[in-house]
PAROFI-713590 format. One record per residue: residue number from 0; x, y, z of N, C-alpha, C in turn; residue in one letter. Coordinates in Angstrom, 2 decimals. Example, Ala and Ser with C-alpha at 12.3 -4.5 7.8 and 13.67 -1.06 7.14 Angstrom:
// residues 2
    i     n.c1     n.c2     n.c3    ca.c1    ca.c2    ca.c3     c.c1     c.c2     c.c3  aa
    0    13.19    -5.69     7.80    12.30    -4.50     7.80    13.20    -3.30     7.80   A
    1    12.85    -2.25     7.08    13.67    -1.06     7.14    12.90     0.03     7.87   S
// end
This chain:
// residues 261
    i     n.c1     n.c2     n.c3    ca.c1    ca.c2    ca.c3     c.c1     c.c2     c.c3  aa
    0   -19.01   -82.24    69.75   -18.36   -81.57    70.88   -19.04   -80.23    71.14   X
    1   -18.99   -80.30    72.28   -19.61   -78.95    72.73   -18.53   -77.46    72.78   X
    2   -19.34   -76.46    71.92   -18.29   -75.69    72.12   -19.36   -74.22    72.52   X
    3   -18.28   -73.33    73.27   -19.23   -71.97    74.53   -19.41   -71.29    72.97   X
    4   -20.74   -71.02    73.50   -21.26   -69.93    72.93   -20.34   -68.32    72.31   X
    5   -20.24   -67.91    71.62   -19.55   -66.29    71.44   -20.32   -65.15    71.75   X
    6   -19.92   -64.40    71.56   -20.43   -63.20    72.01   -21.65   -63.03    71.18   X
    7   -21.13   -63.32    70.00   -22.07   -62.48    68.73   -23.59   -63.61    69.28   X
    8   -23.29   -64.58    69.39   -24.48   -65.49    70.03   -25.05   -64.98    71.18   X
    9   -24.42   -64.73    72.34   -25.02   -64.08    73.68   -25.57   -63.01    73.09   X
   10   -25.20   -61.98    72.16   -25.84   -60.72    71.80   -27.10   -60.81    70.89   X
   11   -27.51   -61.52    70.63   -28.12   -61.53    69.44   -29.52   -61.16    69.39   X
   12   -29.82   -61.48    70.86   -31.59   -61.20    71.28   -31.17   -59.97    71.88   X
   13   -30.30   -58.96    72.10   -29.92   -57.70    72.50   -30.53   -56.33    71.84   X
   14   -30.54   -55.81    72.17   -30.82   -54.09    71.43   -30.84   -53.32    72.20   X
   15   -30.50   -51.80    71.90   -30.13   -50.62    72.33   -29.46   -50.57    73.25   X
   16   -29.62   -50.06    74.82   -28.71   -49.42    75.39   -27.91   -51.15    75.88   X
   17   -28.40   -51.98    76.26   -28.38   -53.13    76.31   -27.03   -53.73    75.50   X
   18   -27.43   -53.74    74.09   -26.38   -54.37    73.10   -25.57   -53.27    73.35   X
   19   -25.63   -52.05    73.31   -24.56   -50.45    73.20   -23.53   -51.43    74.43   X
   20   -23.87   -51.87    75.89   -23.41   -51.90    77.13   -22.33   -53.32    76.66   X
   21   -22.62   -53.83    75.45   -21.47   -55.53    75.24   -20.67   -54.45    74.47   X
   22   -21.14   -53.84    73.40   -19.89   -53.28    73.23   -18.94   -52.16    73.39   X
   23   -19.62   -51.82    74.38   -18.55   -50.63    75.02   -17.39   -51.46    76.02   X
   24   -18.28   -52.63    76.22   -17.29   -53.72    77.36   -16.31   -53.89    76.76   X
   25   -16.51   -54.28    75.59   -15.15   -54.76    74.75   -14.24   -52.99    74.06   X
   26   -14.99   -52.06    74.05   -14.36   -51.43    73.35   -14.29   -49.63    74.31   X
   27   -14.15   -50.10    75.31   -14.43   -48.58    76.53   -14.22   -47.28    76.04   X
   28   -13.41   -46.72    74.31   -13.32   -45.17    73.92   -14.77   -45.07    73.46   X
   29   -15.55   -45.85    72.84   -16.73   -45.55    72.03   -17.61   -44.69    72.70   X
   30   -18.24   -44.16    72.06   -19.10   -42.83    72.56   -20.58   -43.38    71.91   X
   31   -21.11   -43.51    72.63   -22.97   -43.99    71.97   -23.61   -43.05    71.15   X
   32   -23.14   -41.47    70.53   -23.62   -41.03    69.95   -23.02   -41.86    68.66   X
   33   -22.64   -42.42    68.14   -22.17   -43.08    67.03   -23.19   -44.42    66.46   X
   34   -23.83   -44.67    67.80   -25.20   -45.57    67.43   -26.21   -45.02    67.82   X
   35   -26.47   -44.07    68.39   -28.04   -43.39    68.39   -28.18   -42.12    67.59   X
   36   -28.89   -41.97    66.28   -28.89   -41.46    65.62   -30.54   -40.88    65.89   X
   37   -30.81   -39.66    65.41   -32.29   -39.62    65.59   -32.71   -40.20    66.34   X
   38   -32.64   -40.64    67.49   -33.70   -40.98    68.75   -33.83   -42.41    68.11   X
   39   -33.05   -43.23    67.85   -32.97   -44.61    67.50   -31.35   -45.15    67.33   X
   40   -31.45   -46.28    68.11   -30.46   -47.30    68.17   -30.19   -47.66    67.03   X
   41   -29.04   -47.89    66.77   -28.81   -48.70    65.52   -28.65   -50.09    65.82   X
   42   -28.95   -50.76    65.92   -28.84   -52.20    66.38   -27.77   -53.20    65.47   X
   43   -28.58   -53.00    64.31   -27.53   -54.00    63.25   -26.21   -53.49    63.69   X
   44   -25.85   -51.94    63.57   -24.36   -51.94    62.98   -23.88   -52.11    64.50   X
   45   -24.59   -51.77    65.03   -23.80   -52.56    66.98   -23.53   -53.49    66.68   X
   46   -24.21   -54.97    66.26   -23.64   -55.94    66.33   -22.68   -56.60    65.02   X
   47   -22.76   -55.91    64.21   -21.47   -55.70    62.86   -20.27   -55.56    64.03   X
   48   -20.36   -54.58    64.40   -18.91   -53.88    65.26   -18.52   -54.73    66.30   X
   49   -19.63   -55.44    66.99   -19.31   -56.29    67.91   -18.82   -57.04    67.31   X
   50   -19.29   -57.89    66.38   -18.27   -59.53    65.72   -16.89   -58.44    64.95   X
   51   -17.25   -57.74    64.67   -15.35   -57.06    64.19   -14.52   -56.76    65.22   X
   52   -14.86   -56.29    65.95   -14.14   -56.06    67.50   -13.71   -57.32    68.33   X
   53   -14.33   -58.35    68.68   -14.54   -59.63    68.74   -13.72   -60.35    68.37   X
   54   -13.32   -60.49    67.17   -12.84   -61.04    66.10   -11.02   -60.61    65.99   X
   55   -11.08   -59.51    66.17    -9.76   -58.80    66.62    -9.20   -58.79    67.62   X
   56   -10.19   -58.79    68.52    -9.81   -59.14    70.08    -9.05   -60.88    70.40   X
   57    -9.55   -61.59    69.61    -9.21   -63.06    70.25    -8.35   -63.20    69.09   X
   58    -7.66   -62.63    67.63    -6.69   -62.62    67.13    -5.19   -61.84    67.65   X
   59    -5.48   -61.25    68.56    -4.42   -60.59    69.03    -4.36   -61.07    70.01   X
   60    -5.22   -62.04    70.96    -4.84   -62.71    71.94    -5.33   -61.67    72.95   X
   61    -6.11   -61.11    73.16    -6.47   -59.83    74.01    -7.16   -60.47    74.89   X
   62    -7.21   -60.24    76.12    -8.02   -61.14    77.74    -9.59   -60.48    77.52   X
   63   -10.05   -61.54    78.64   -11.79   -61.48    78.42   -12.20   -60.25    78.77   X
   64   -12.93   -59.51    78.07   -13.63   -58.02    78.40   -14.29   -58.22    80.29   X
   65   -13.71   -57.56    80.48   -14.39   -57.27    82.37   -16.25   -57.79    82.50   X
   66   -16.52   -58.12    83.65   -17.69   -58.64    83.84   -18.23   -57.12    83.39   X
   67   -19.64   -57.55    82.92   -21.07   -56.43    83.16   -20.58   -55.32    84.04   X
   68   -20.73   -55.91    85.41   -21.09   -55.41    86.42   -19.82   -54.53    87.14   X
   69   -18.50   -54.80    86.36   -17.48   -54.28    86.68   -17.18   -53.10    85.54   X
   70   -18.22   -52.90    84.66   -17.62   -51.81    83.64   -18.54   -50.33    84.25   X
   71   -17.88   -49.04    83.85   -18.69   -48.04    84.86   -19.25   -47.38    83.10   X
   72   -20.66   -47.53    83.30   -21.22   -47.11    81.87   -21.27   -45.75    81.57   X
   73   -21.34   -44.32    80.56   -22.37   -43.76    80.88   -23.67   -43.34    80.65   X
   74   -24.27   -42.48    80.97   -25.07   -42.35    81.51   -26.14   -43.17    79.77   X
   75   -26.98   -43.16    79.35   -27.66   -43.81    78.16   -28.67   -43.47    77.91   X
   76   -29.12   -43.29    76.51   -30.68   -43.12    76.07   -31.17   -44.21    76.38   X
   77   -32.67   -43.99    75.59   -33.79   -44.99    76.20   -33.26   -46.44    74.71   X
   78   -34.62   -47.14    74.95   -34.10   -48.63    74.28   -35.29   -48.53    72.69   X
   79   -34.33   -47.48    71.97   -35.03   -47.69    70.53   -34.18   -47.92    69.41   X
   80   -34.95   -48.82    68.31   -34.49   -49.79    67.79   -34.33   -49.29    66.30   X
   81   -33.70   -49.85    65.76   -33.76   -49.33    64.10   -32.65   -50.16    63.13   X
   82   -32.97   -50.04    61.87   -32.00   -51.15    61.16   -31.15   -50.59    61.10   X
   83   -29.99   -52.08    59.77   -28.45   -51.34    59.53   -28.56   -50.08    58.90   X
   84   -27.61   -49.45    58.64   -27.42   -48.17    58.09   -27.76   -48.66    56.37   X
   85   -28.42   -47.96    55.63   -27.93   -48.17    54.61   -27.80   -46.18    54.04   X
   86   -28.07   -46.32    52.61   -27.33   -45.57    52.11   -28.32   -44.08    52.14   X
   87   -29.40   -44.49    52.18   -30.36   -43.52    52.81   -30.46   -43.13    53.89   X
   88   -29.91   -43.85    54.99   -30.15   -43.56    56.58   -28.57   -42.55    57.07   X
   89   -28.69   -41.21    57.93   -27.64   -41.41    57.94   -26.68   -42.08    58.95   X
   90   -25.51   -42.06    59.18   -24.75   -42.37    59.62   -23.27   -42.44    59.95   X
   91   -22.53   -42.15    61.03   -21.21   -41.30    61.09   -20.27   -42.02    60.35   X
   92   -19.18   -40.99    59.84   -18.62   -41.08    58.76   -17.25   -41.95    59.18   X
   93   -16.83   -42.74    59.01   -16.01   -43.71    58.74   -14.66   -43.52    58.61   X
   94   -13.46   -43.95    59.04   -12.25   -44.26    58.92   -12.19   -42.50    59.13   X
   95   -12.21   -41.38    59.82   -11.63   -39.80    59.95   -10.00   -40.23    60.12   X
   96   -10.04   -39.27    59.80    -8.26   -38.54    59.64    -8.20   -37.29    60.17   X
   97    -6.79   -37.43    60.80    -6.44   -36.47    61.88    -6.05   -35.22    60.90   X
   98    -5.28   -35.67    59.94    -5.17   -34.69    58.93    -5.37   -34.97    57.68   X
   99    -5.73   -33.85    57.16    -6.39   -33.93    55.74    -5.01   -34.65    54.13   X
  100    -5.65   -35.52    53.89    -3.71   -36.13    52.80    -4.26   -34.92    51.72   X
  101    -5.53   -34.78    51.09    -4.95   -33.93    50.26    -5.19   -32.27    50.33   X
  102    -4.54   -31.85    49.28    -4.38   -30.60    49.25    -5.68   -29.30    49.99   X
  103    -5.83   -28.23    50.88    -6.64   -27.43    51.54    -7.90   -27.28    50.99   X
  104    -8.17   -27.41    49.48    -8.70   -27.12    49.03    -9.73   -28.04    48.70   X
  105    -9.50   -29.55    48.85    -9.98   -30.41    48.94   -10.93   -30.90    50.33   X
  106   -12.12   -31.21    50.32   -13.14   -31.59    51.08   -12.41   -32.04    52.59   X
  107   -12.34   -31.33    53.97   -11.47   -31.85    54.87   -12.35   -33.18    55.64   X
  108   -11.88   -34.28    55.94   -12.25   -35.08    56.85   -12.72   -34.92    57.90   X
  109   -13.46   -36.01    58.37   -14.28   -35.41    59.90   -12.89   -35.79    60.93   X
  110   -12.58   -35.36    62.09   -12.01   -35.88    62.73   -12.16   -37.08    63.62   X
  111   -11.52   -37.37    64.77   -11.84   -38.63    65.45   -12.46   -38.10    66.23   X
  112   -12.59   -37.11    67.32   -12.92   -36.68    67.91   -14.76   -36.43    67.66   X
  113   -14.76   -35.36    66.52   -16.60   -35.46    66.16   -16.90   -36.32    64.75   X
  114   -16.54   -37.03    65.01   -17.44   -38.04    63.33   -18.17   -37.22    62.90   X
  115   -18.35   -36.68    61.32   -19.77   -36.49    60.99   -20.29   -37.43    59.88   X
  116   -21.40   -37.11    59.70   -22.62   -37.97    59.16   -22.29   -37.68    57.60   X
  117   -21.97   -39.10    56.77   -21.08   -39.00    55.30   -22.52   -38.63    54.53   X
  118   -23.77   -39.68    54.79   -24.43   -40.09    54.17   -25.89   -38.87    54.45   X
  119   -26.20   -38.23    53.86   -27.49   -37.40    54.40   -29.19   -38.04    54.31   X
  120   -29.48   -37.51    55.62   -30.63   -38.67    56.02   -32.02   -38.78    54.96   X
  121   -31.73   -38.73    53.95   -32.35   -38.52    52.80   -31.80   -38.41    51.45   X
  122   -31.49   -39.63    50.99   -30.93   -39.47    49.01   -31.84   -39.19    48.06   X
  123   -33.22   -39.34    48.35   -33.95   -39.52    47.14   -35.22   -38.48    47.76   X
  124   -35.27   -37.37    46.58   -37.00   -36.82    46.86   -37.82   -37.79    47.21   X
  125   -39.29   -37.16    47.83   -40.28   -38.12    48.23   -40.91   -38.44    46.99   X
  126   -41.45   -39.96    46.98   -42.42   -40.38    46.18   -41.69   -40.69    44.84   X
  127   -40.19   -40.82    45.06   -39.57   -40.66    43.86   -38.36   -42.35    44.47   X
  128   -38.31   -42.80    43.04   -37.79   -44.63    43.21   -36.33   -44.10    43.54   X
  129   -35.27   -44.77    43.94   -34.03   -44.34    43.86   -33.62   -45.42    42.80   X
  130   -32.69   -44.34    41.89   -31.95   -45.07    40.65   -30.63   -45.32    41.07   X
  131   -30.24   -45.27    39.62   -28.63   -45.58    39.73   -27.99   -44.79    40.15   X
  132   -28.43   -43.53    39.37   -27.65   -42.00    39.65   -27.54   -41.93    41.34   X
  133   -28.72   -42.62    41.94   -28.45   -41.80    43.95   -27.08   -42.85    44.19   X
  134   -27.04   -43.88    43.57   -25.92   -44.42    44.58   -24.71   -44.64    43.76   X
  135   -24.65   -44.12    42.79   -23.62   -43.67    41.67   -23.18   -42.52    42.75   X
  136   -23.91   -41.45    42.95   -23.37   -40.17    43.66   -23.23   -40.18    44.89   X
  137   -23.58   -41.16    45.81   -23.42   -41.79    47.07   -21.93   -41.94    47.18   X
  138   -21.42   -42.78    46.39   -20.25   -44.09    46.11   -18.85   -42.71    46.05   X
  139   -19.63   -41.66    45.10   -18.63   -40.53    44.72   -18.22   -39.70    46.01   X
  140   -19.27   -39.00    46.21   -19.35   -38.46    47.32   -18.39   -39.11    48.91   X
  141   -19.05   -40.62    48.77   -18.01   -41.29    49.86   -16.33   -41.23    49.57   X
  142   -16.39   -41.37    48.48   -14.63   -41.35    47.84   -14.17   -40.31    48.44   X
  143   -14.72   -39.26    47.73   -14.16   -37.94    47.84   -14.28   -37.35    48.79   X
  144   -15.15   -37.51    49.87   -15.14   -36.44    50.94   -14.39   -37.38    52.29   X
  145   -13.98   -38.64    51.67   -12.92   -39.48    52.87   -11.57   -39.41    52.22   X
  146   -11.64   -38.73    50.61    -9.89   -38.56    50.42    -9.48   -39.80    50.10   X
  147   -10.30   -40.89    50.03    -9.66   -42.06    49.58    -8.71   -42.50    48.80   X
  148    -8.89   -42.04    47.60    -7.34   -41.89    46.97    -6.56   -41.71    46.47   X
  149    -6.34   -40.23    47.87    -4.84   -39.44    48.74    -4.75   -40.45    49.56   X
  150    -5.75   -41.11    50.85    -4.88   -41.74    51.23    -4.52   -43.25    50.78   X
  151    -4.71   -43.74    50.05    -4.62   -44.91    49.23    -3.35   -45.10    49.16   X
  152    -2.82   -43.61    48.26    -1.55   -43.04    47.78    -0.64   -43.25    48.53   X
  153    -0.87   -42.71    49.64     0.27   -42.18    51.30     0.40   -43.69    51.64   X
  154    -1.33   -44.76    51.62    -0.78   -46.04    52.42    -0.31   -46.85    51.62   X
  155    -0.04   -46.86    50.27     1.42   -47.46    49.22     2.63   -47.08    50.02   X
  156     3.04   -45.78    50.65     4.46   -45.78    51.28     4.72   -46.30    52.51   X
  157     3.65   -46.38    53.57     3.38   -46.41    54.88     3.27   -48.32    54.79   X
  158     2.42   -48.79    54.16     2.42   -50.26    54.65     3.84   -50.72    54.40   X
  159     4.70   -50.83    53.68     6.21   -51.25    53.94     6.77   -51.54    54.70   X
  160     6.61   -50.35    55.95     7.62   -50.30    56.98     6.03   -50.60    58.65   X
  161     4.73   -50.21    57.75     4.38   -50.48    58.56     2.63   -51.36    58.35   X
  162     2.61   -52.68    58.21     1.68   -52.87    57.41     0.41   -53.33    58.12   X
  163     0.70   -52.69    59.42    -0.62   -52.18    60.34    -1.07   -51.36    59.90   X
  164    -0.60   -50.14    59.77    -1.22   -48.87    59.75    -0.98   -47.83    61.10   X
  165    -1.02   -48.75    62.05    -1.62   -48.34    63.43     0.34   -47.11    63.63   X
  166    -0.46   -46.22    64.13     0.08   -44.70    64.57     0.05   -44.04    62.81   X
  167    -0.24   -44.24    61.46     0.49   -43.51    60.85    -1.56   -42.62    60.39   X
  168    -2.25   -42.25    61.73    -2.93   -41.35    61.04    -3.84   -42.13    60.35   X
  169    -3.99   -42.87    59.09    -4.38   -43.18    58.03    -5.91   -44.60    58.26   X
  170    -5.88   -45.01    59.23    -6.71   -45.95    59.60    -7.31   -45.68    60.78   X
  171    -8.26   -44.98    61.13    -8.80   -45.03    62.41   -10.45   -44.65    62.25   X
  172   -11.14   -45.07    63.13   -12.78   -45.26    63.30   -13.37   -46.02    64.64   X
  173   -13.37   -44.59    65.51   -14.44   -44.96    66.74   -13.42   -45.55    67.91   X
  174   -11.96   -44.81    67.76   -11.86   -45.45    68.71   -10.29   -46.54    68.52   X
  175   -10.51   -47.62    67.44   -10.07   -48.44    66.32    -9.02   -47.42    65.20   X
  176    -8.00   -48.97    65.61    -6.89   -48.29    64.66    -6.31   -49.52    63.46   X
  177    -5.61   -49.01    62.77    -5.17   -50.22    61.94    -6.21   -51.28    61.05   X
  178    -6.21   -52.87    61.04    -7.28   -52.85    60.33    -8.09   -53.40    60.76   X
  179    -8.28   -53.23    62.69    -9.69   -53.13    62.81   -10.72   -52.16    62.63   X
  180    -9.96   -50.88    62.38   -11.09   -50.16    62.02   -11.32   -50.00    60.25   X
  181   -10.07   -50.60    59.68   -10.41   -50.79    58.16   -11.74   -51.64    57.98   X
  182   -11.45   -52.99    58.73   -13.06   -53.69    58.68   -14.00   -53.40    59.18   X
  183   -14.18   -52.05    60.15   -15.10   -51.81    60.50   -15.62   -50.75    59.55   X
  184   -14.46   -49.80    58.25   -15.29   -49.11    57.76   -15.68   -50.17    56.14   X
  185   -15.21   -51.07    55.96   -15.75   -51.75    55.16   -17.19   -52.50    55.25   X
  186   -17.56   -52.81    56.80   -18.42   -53.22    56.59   -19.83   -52.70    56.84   X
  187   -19.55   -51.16    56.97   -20.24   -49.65    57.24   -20.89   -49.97    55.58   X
  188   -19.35   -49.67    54.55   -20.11   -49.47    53.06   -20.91   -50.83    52.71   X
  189   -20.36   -52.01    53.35   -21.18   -53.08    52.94   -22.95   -53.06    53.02   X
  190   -22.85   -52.81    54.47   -23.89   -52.66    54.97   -24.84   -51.69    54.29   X
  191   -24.40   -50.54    53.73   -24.88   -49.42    53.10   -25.34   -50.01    51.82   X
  192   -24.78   -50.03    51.04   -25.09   -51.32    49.36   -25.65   -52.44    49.21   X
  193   -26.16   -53.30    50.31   -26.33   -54.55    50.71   -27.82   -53.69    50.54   X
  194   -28.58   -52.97    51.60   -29.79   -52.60    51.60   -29.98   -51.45    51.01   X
  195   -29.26   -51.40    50.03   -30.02   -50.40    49.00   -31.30   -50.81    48.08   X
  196   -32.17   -49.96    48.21   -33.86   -50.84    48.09   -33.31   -51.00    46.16   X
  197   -32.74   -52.03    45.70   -32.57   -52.22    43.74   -33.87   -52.50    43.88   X
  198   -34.56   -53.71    44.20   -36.01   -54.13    43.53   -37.53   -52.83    43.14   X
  199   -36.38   -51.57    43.81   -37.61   -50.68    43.66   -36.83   -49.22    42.39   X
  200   -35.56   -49.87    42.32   -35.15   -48.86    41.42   -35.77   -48.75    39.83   X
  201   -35.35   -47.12    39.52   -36.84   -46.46    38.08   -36.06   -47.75    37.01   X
  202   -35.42   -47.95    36.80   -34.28   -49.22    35.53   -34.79   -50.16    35.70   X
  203   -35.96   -50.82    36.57   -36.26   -51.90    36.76   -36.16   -52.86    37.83   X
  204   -37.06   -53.51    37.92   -36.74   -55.10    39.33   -35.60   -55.49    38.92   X
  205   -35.66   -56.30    37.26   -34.57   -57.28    36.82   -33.22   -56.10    36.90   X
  206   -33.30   -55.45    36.68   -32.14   -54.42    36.64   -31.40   -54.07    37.52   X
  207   -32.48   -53.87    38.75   -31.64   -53.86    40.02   -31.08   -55.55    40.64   X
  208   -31.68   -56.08    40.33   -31.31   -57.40    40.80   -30.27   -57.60    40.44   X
  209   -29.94   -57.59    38.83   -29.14   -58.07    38.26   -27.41   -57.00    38.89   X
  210   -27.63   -55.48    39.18   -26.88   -54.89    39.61   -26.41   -55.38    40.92   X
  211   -27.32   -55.30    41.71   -26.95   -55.83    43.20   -25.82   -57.47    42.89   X
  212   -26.95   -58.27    42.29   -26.14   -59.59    42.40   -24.85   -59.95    41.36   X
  213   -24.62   -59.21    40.16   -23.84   -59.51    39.30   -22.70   -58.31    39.39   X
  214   -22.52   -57.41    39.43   -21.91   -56.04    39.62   -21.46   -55.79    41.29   X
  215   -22.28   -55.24    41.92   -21.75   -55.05    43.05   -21.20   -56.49    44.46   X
  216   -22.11   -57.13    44.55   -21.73   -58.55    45.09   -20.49   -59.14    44.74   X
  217   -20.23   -59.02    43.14   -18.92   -59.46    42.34   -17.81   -59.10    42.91   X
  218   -17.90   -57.65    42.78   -16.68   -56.65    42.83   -16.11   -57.10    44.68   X
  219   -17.08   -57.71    45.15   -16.11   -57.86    46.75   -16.06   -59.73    46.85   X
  220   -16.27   -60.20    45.68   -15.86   -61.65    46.03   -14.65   -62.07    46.61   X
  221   -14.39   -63.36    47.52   -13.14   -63.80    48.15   -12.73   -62.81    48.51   X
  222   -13.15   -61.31    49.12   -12.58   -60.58    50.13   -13.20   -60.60    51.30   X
  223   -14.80   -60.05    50.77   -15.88   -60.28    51.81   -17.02   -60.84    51.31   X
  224   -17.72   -61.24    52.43   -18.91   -61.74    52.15   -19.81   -60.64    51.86   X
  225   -20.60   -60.14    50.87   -21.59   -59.12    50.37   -22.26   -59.38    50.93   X
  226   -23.17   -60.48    51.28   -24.75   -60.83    51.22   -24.92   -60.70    52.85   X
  227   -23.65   -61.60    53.97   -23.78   -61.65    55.09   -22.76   -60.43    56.07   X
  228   -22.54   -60.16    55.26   -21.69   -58.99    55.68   -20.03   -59.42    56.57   X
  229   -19.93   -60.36    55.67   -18.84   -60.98    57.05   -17.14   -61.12    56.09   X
  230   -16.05   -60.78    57.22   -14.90   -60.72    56.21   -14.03   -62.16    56.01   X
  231   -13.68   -62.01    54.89   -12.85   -63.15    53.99   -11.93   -63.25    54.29   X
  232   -10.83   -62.43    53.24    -9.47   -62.13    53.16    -9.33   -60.44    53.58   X
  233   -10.14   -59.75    53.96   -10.65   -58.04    54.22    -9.61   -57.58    52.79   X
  234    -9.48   -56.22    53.45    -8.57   -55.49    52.44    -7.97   -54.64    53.07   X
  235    -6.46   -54.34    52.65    -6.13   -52.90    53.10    -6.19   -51.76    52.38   X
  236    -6.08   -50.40    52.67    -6.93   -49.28    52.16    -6.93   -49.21    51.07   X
  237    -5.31   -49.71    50.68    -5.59   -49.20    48.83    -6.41   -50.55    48.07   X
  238    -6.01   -51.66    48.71    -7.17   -52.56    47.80    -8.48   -52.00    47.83   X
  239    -9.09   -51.76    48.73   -10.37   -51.22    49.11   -10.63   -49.98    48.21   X
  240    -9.89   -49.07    48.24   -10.21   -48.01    47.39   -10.09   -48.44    45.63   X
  241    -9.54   -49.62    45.57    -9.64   -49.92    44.10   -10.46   -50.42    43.82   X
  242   -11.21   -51.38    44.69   -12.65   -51.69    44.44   -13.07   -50.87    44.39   X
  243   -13.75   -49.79    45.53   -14.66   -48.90    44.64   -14.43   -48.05    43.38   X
  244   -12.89   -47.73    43.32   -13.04   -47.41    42.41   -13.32   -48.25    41.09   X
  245   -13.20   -49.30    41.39   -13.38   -50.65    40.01   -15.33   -50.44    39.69   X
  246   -15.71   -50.76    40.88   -17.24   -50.45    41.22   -18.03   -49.17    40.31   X
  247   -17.84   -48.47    40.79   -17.88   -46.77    40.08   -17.62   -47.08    38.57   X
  248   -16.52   -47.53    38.32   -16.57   -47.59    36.93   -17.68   -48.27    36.18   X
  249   -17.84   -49.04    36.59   -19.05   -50.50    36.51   -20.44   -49.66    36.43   X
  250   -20.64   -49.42    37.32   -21.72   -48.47    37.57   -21.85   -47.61    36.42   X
  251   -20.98   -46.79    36.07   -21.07   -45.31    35.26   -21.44   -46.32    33.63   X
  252   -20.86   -47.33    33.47   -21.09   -48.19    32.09   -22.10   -48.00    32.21   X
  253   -22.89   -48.74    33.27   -24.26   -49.71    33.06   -24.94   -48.25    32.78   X
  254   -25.23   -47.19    33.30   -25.66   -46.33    33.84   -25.77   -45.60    32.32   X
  255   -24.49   -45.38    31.57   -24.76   -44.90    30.32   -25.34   -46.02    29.06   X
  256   -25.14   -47.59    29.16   -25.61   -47.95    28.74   -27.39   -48.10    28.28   X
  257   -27.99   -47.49    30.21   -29.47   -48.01    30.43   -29.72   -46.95    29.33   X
  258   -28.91   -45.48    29.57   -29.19   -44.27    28.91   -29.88   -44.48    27.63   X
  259   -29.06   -45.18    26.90   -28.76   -45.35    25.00   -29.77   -45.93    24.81   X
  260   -30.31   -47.08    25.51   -31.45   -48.34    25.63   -32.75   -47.60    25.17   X
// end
């Protein structure tokens, strides 16, 4: 049987302002500085966001995004291309909060309004392999400067009464509330860990291999897909924050183990 094509199919030979123009159709708050980073498109994570957006859209029963030619764009950079984000590249920071859950003194969140960039466009000196330690302190750094979990904490009381999320603050990214933008910041970190260069890390080929495929791949089985980036069963915030924090732990073993070796 013949069945229509999806979006993620019509998009697929797409890039830059082009692919930016399917998903602003579907998603009209987005602001294109969120995919043009340095004078380059992000292409992959456009079309990540498109099949998550997509995907949410025809689960909620939401009507067909307006023709092309009926959406009023604006104005756009030129058509340059570049991969997914990973953990070296940067890229705007994920799930902001309107207000900070923990205490003043603690690292404040970017807001919705200006995203900033979690990841700095450079982890590793030049000429130098990236180890464990860059994405050991990556993983930390992401925890802690998104407050993860404070708000982990807050969304133990909040999913009860409300197990969207949507108005309580605690889930939002680009626009996206509730847990479409939970899967959209899950598959930000996916995307980030997925192309982290292991085969070139100082511990070894087999070492990184064995990390990527036995350790990190593990830790998101039957939730998400690691390898294709695509969601399972997803998670809500506090599952999510227990993986990484499960992750991190994993990490810090191996990490003191390579030490002793």
């Amino acid at each position: 049987m013949y069945e229509d094509p999806t979006i993620v199919d019509l998009v697929k030979d797409k890039s830059g302002a082009e692919l930016f123009k399917e998903l602003f159709r579907l998603l009209p708050s987005l602001s294109f500085e969120d995919y043009f980073k340095n004078g380059i498109w992000q292409n992959d994570l456009m079309r990540l966001d498109i099949e998550v957006i997509d995907a949410h859209r025809r689960e909620a029963g939401a009507p067909d995004p307006p023709p092309m030619e009926e959406v009023k764009f604006p104005p756009l950079p030129g058509n340059f291309q570049a991969k997914a984000p990973s953990v070296k590249a940067q890229a705007p920071a994920p799930i902001p909060a309107e207000t900070p859950v923990a205490p003043a003194a603690a690292p404040a969140a970017a807001s919705a309004a200006a995203p900033a960039a979690s990841a700095p466009p450079d982890l590793t000196p030049k000429n130098l392999s990236p180890g464990l330690d860059i994405l050991i302190d990556w993983l930390v750094e992401e925890v802690e400067d998104k407050q993860l979990k404070e708000r982990a904490a807050k969304w133990r009381g909040v999913k009860v009464k409300n197990p969207t999320g949507r108005g309580s603050g605690l889930l939002k990214r680009r626009g996206c509330e509730g847990p479409e933008a939970m899967d959209l910041y899950v598959s930000w970190i996916v995307a980030a860990l997925r192309d982290f260069p292991y085969l070139s890390m100082p511990e070894g080929r087999d070492a990184g291999i064995w990390i990527r495929d036995e350790v990190i791949a593990k830790v998101f089985e039957e939730r998400w897909d690691f390898y294709n980036n695509k969601r399972l069963q997803g998670f809500d915030l506090e599952e999510f924050y227990e993986v990484l924090r499960i992750l991190l732990k994993w990490l810090k073993d191996i990490q003191k183990e390579l030490k002793e070796d």
